[in-house]
N, C-alpha and C positions, 0 to 999 in steps of 0.2 A: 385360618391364620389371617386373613383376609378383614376377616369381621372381628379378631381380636386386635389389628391393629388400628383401624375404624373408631374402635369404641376405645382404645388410650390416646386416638387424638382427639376425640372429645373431651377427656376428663383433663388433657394436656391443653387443649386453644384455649380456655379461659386465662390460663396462670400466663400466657404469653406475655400482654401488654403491662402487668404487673412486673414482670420479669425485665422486662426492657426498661419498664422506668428506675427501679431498682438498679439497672448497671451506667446507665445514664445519672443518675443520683449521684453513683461512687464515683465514677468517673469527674462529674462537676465536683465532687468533695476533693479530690484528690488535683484537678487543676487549675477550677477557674475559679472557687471561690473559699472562702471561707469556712469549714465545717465547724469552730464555735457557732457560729449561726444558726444553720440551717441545719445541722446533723451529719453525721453519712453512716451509709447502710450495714456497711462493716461493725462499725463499732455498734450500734443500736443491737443488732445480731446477738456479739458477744455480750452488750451488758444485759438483752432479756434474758439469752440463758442462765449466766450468773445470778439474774435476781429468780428467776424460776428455781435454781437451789437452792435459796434460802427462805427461813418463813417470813421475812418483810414484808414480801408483795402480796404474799396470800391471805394474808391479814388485811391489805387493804381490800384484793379483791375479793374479801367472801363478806367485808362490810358493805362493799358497791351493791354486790352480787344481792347479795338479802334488801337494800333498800330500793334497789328495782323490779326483785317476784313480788315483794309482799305490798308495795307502793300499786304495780303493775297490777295485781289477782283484784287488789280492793277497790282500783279503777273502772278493773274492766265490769266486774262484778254491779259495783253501782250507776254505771254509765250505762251497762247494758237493761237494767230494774227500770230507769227511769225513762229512755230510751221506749222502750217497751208501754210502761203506762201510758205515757206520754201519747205514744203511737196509734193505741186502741182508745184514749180517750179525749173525743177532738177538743170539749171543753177545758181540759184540764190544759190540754197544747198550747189553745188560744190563751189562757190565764198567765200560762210561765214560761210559754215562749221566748216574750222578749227577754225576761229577767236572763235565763239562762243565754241568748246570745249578748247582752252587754256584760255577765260573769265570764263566758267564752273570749269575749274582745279583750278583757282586761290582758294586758303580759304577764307572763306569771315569773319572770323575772322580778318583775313588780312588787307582784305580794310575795316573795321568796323570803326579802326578810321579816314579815310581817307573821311569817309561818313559823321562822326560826324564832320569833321571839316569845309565839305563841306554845312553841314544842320544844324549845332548849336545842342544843346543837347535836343532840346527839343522833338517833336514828328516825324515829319518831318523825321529826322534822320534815327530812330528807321524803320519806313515808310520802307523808302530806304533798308536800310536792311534784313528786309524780305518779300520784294517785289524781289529783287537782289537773294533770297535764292527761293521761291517761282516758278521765272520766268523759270528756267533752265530745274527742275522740269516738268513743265507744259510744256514746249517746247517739248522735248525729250518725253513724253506722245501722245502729237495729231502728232509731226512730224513719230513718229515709226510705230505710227497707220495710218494715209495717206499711208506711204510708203508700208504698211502689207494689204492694199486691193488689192484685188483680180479684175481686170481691168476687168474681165468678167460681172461684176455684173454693171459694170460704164456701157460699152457696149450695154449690155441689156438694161436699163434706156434709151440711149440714143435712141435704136431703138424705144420703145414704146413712143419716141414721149415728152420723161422728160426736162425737163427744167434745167437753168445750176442750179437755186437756188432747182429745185425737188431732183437733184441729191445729195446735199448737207443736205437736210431732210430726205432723204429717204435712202441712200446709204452712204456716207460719216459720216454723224454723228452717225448711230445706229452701223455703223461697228469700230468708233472708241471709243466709249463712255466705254468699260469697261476699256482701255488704260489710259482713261482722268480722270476717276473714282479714280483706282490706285493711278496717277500721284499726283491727289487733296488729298487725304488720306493721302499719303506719304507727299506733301508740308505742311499741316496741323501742323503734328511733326513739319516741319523745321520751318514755320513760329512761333512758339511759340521758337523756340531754336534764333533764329532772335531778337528778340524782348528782351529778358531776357539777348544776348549777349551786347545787345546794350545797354540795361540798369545796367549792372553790369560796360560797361565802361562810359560811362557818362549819366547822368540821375536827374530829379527833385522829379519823381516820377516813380512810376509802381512798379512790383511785384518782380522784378529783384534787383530793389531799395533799396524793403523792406527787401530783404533775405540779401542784401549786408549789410545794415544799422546792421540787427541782429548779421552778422557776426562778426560787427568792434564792437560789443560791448560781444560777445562771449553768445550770446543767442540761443542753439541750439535749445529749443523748438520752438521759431519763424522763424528759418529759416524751419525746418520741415511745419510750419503753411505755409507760402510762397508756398512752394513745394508743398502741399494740393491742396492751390486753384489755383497754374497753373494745377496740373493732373485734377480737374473740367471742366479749360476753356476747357483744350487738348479732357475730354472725352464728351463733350457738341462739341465741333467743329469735328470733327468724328463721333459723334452720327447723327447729321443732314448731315455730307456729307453720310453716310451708310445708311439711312431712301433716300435719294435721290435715292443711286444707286440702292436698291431694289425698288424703283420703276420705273425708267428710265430703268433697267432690269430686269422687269419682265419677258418678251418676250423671255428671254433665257432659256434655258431647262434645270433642275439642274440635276448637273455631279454626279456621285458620285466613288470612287475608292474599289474596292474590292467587 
């Protein structure tokens, strides 16, 4: 009984501070300020469930949803290729190194609409975007971690006979995967910032769409709702890349300080 009430107040102490700003919110809604403004919790409550019945919002969010996996897979995918070359080949490093950190420094608010004019407003676009935010990300992840191996361990492999692709399962990827873990975590954020930047500048539909649309008509409860169900997508796509990296590191021995 002991240890069952232990482990409901761990899965209870995080929601707490949540919890208390949420009745501190209503509460300010209800005496000391204005709720056209700021919103209050009550009503935000009532109007996601309502849009959760209906298919409006699912429609935006399955268009968000798709231009930040497929934006997201294409970034990681290429950031992680080049990353990788880049890593195992010093001259190639040296040649496109700087290119790639003055494409990195650019803002990509910057070129946002240079992409939209390049890929129409529709998904495509959006794609580009934070795939472009994604990529850089993921680069600088597997290229830090190649570069941060320890040559002895490559060596070793090499003596007992490993193969180039053993050295790459065996060495290469276990030594770089908390790097790439990180790397994915962190793009995560961005592709979701990606996606909504891109839809606030041109857009038919998505989540970005919806909070813009509430805004041009001064409806702070639904942009609140808006902001809801991206912190969902955001903590549902960090949920499964963290459920990954505690398993893919397992293997490691946890640290602890003090």
């Amino acid at each position: 009984m002991a240890t069952a009430r232990i482990g409901l107040g761990r899965v209870i102490r995080p929601f707490i501070p949540g919890i208390l700003l949420l009745v501190l919110w209503e509460l300010g809604a209800l005496y000391l300020f204005d709720p056209r403004f700021l919103g209050q919790p009550s009503k935000i409550i009532a109007s996601f469930a309502d849009h959760a019945m209906g298919p409006r919002i699912w429609r935006h969010v399955w268009v968000t949803l798709s231009e930040i996996v497929v934006g997201y897979a294409i970034g990681v995918v290429l950031g992680a290729a080049l990353g990788y070359l880049l890593g195992v080949r010093e001259d190639l490093a040296r040649l496109f190194e700087p290119y790639i950190i003055i494409l990195n420094g650019i803002p990509k608010v910057a070129i946002a609409p240079l992409l939209i004019v390049i890929f129409g407003i529709g998904m495509a676009s959006k794609v580009a975007i934070v795939a472009s935010l994604v990529l850089f990300l993921m680069f600088y992840g597997v290229y830090v971690g190649i570069r941060t191996i320890d040559v002895d361990f490559i060596y070793q492999a090499r003596i007992m006979g490993v193969n180039r692709l053993g050295e790459i399962r065996h060495v290469v990827l276990p030594a770089i995967m908390p790097n790439v873990l990180v790397a994915m975590k962190t793009s995560a954020v961005y592709a979701v910032i990606g996606a909504i930047i891109g839809e606030f500048i041109a857009a038919q539909a998505g989540l970005g769409y919806f909070i813009l649309d509430a805004s041009g008509t001064f409806n702070v409860t639904d942009i609140w709702v808006g902001v809801v169900y991206l912190m969902i997508l955001l903590f549902a796509l960090t949920g499964l890349i963290g459920m990954a990296e505690r398993r893919l590191l397992r293997w490691l021995p946890k640290k602890t300080i003090g």
